[in-house]
C-alpha positions as CSV (number, residue, x, y, z in Angstrom):
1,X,-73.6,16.6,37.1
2,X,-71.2,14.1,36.3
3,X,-71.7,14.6,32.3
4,X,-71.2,18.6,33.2
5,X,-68.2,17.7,34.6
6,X,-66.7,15.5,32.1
7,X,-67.5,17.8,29.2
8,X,-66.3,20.9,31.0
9,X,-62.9,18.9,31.4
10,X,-62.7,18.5,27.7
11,X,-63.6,22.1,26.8
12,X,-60.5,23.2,29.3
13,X,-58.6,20.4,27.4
14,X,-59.4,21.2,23.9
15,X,-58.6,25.0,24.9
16,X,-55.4,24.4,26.4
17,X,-54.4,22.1,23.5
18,X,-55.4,25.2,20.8
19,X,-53.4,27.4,23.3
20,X,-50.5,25.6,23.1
21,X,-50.5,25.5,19.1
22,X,-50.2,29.2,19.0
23,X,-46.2,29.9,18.5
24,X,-45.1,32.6,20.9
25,X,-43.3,35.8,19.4
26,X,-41.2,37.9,21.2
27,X,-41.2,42.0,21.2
28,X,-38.2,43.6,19.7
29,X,-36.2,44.6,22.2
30,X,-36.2,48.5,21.4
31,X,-38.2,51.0,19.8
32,X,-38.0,51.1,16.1
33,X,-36.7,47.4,15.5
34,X,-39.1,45.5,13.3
35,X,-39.3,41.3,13.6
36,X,-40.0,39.6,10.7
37,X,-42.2,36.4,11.5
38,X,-41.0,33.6,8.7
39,X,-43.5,30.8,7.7
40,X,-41.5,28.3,9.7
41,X,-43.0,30.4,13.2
42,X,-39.8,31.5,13.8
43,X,-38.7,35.5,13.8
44,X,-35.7,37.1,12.6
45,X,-34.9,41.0,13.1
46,X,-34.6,42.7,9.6
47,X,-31.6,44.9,9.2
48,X,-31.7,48.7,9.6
49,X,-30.0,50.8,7.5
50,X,-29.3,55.0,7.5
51,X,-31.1,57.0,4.8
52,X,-29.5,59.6,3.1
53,X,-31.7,62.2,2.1
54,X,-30.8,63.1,-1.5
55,X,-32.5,66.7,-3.4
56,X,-32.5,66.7,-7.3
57,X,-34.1,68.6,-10.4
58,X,-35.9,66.5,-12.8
59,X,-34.3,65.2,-16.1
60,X,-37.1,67.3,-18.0
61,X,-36.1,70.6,-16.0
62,X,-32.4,70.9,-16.6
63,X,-33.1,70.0,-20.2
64,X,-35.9,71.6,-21.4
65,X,-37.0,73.6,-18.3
66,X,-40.3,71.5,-17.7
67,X,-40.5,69.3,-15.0
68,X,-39.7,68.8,-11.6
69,X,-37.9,71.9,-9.9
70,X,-36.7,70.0,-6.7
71,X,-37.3,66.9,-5.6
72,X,-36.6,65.4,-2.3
73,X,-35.8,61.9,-2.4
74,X,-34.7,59.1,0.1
75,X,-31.6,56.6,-0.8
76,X,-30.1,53.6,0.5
77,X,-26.6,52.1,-0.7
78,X,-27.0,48.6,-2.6
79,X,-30.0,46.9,-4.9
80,X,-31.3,44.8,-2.7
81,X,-32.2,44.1,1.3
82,X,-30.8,40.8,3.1
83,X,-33.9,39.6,4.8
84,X,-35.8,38.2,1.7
85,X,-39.4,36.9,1.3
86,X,-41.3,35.2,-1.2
87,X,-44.3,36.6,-3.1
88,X,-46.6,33.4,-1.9
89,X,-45.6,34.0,1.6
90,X,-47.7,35.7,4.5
91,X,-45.7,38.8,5.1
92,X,-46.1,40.0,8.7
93,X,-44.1,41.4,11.2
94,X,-43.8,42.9,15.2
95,X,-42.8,46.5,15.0
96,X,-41.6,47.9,18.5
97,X,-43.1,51.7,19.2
98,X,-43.0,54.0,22.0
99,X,-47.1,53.3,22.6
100,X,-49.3,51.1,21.0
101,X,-52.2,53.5,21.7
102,X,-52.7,54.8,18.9
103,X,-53.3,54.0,15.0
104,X,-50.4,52.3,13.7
105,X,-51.2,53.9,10.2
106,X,-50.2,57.7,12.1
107,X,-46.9,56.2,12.9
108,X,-45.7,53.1,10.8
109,X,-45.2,53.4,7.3
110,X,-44.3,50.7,5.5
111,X,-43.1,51.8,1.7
112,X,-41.7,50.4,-1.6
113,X,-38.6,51.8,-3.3
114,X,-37.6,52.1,-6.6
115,X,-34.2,50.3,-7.5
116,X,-31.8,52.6,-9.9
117,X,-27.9,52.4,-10.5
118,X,-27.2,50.2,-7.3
119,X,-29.0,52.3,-5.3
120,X,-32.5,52.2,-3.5
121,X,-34.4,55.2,-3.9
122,X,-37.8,56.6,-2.3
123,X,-39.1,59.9,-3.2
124,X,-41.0,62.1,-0.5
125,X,-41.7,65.5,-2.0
126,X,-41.4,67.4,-5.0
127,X,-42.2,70.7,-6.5
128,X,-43.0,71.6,-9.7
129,X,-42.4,74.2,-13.1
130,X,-45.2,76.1,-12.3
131,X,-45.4,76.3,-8.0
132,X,-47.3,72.5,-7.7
133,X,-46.3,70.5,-4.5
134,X,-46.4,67.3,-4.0
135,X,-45.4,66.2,-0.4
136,X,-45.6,62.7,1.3
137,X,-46.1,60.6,-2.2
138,X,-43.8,57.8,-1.0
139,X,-45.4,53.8,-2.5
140,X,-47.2,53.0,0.4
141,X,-47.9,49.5,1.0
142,X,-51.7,48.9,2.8
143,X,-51.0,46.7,5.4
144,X,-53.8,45.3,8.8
145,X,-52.5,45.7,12.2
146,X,-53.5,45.1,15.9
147,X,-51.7,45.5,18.7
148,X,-48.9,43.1,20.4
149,X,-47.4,42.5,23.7
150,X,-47.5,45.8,25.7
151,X,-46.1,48.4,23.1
152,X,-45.8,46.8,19.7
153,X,-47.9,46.1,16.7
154,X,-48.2,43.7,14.4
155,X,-48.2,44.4,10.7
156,X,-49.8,42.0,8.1
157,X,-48.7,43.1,4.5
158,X,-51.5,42.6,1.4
159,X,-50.9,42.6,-1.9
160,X,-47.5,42.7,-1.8
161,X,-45.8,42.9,-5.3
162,X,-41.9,41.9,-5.9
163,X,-39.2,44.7,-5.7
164,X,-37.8,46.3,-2.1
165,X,-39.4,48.0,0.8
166,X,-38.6,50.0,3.6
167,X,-40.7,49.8,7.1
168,X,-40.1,53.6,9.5
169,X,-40.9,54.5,12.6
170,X,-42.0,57.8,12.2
171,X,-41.9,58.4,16.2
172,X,-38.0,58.3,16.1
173,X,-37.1,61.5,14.0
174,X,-34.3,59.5,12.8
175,X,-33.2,58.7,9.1
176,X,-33.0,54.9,9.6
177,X,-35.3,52.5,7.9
178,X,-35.7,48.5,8.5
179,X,-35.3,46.8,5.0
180,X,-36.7,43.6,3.2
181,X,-37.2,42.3,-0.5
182,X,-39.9,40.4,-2.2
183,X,-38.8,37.9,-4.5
184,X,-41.1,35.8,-7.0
């Protein structure tokens, strides 16, 4: 009894000693608003900026009439995002939804945009010369996710390559995006 005892005190010891390793994040405090967790434990809320939907022809098309007929495209003012990160570093962050219910992947969409002329620039749609459509072709990136706190999840990037990305909440049916950039 007494060797029961003894080991069960250091099983609740050991467990409360992991327990207290694990750093404790917050939730953002509204819906949409994404954390970023930094390799330090600490978080820092990335910055969201207003999307301006942009529609274009195609180079090709207004030359040569070939090409792209209309293309609907997402831009952002400035090259680059203020919260940074570093290639090596595990990317992850809380992302605050209306309901953590369901799949993340139906309403959290974490993308990469293209970097042209001071400006950041997603494409969402296009239609082509001859009638084909193209519709949600933004640069996904894949990420994992489980749920956190009572209506958040928690987004772990892979394979993240350099250049700038763009996290939405697609719940919202607003134009603003939460912004970061991966750096070497």
């Amino acid at each position: 009894m007494k060797k029961f005892l003894i080991a069960f005190l250091a099983a609740c010891c050991s467990g409360a000693a992991l327990y207290a390793q694990v750093p404790e994040f917050p939730e953002p405090e509204f819906i949409g608003q994404c954390l970023a967790i930094r390799t330090d434990n600490s978080t820092e809320q990335l910055v969201q900026e207003s999307l301006a939907p942009r529609h274009r022809a195609s180079t090709g098309q207004k030359l040569f009439g070939i090409g792209k007929d209309h293309i609907d495209e997402m831009t952002l003012k400035g090259p680059r995002a203020y919260a940074r990160f570093k290639k090596s570093d595990g990317i992850a962050f809380i992302v605050r939804v209306p309901d953590n219910g369901p799949d993340p992947m139906s309403s959290i969409t974490v993308f990469r945009f293209k970097v042209k002329k001071k400006m950041r620039i997603a494409e969402y749609a296009s239609v082509g010369t001859f009638g084909d459509r193209q519709s949600n072709t933004l640069e996904r990136q894949p990420y994992t996710s489980r749920r956190f706190g009572s209506s958040s999840y928690l987004i772990i990037l892979k394979d993240v390559q350099e250049g700038e990305y763009g996290i939405t909440v697609d719940a919202l049916g607003s134009l603003t995006v939460s912004t970061f950039g991966v750096d070497k």
